[in-house]
C-alpha positions as CSV (number, residue, x, y, z in Angstrom):
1,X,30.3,-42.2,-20.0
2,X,31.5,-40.7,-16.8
3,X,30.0,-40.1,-13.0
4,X,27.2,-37.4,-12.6
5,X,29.8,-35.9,-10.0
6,X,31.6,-34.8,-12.9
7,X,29.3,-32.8,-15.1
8,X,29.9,-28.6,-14.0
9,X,27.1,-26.3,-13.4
10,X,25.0,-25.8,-16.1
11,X,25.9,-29.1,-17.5
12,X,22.7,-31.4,-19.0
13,X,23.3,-35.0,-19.1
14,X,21.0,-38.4,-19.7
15,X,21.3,-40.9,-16.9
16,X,22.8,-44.5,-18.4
17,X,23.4,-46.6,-15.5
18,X,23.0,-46.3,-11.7
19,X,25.3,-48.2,-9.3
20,X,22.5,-51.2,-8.0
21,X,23.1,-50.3,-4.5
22,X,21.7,-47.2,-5.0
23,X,18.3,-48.1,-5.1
24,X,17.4,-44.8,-3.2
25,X,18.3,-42.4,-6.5
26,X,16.6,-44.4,-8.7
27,X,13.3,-43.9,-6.8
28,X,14.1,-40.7,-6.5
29,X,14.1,-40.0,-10.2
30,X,17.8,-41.0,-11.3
31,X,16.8,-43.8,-13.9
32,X,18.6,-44.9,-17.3
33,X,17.2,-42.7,-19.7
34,X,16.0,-39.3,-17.7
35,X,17.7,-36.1,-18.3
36,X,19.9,-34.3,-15.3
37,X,20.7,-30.7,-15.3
38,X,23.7,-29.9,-12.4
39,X,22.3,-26.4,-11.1
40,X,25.1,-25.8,-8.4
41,X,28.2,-27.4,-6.9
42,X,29.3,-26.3,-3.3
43,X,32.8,-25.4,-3.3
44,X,34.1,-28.6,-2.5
45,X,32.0,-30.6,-5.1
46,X,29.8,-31.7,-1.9
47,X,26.8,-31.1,-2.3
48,X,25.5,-31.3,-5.8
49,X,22.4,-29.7,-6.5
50,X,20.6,-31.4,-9.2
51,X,17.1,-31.1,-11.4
52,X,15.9,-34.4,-12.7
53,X,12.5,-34.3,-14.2
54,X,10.4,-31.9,-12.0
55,X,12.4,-33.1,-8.8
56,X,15.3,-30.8,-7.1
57,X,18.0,-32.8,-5.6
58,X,20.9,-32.6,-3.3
59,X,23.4,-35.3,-3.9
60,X,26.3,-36.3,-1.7
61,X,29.6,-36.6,-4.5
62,X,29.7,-40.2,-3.1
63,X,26.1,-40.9,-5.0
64,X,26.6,-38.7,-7.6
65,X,29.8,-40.9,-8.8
66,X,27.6,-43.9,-8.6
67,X,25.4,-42.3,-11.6
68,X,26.8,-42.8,-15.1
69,X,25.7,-40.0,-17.5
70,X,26.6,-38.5,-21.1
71,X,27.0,-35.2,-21.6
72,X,24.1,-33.7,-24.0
73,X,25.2,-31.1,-26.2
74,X,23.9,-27.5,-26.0
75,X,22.3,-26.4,-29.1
């Protein structure tokens, strides 16, 4: 288990736990249980463009380390 920050492009992930602060990713999508996909990373990690469910989103690396994800293996 480690922050969505973390993940590289291309990366798929399923969301465990989101910091309880955060209440403003989960309704955005960024439950326990959905899948994440990290399409791009600016150069400085900030911002992170992410795909969860049929929703695009830019992420500030500040929220994406308060999502907690495991890696899903490619097939």
């Amino acid at each position: 288990m480690y922050p969505l920050s973390q993940l590289s492009p291309g990366q798929r992930a399923r969301v465990l736990q989101v910091a309880p602060e955060r209440r403003r990713l989960l309704a955005l999508g960024l439950r326990p249980g959905a899948l994440v996909e990290v399409l791009l990373q600016a150069p400085l990690g900030d911002p992170l463009e992410v795909r969860a469910g049929e929703a695009f989103l830019l992420l500030r690396k500040e929220e994406a380390q308060a999502v907690m994800v495991e890696a899903l293996e490619e097939a």
